[in-house]
N, C-alpha and C positions, 0 to 999 in steps of 0.2 A: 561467429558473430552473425551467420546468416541465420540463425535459429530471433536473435536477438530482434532485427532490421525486419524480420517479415509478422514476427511479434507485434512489432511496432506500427507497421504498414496497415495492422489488422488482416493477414493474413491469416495467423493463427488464432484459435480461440483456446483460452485459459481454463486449467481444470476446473471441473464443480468443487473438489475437493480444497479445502482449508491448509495452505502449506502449513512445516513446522516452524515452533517460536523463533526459530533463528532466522525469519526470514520476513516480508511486509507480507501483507496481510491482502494487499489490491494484488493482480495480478502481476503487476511490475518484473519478480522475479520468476515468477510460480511456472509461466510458460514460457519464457526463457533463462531459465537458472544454468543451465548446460551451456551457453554461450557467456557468461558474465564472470567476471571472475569471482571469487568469494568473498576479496574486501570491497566489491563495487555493493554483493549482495547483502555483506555486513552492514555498510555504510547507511542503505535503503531501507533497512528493519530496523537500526537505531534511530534512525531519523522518523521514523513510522513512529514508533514508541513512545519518542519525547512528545512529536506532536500530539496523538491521542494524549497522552499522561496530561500535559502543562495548558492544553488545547491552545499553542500559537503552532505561527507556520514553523515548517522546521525545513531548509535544503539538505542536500546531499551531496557529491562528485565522487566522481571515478573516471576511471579508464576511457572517457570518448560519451562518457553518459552521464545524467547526472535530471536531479530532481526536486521538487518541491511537494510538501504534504501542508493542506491547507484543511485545518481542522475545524467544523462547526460547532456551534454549544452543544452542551452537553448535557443530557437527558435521564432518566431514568426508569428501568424496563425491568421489571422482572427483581427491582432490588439492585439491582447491575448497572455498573455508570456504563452509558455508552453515549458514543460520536459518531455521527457522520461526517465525512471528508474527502474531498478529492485531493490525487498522489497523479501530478502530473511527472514527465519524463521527456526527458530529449536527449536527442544526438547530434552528431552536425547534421544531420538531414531531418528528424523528426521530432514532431514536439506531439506526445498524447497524453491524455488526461480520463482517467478514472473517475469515478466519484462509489464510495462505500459506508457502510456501517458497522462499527463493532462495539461490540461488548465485554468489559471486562469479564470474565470469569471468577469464580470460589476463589483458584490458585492465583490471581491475579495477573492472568498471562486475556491479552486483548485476541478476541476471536469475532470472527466474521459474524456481524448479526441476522436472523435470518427476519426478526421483524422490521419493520420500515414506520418513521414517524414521518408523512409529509410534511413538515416545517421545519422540519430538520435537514433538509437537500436544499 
């Protein structure tokens, strides 16, 4: 859990790399996935997913943690629906908040967008 709490602290910083689908797409698990259990980090990708797909808010819980993805309208880039949205997170000690952009894909799996619409943050 200390991988998790100094994640959160912004101790750590999060890979550039794109986790896989099984997982949210904000950093949430990506830099601490080794601390979380796997239904905390299930729970956090589902809950990612519905909110991109249906674009309302969607929470989540687990183990001592737990979250909210607050999804903005939805736009189109490239042919490709995409959302920006922040995926906040807490503990009993901390509460932080992301904000991202992704794009659905071909396969229609949602992947980090690397373009930026300002009216859409």
């Amino acid at each position: 859990m200390a991988t998790a709490v100094a994640w959160l602290a912004g101790c750590a910083t999060p890979p550039a790399a794109a986790p896989p689908d099984n997982g949210p797409l904000v950093p949430v698990t990506a830099a601490a996935a080794e601390a979380l259990r796997p239904e905390d980090r299930a729970a956090a990708a589902a809950a990612e997913r519905a909110a991109l797909e249906e674009g309302r808010a969607v929470g989540w819980s687990g183990s001592g943690i737990s979250g909210l993805i607050t999804p903005r309208p939805a736009w189109a880039e490239d042919g490709r629906r995409c959302r920006a949205y922040s995926h906040s997170v807490r503990t009993a000690t901390v509460t932080r908040e992301w904000r991202a952009a992704a794009c659905r894909d071909r396969a229609g799996h949602w992947r980090m967008s690397t373009g930026d619409r300002p009216d859409a943050r």
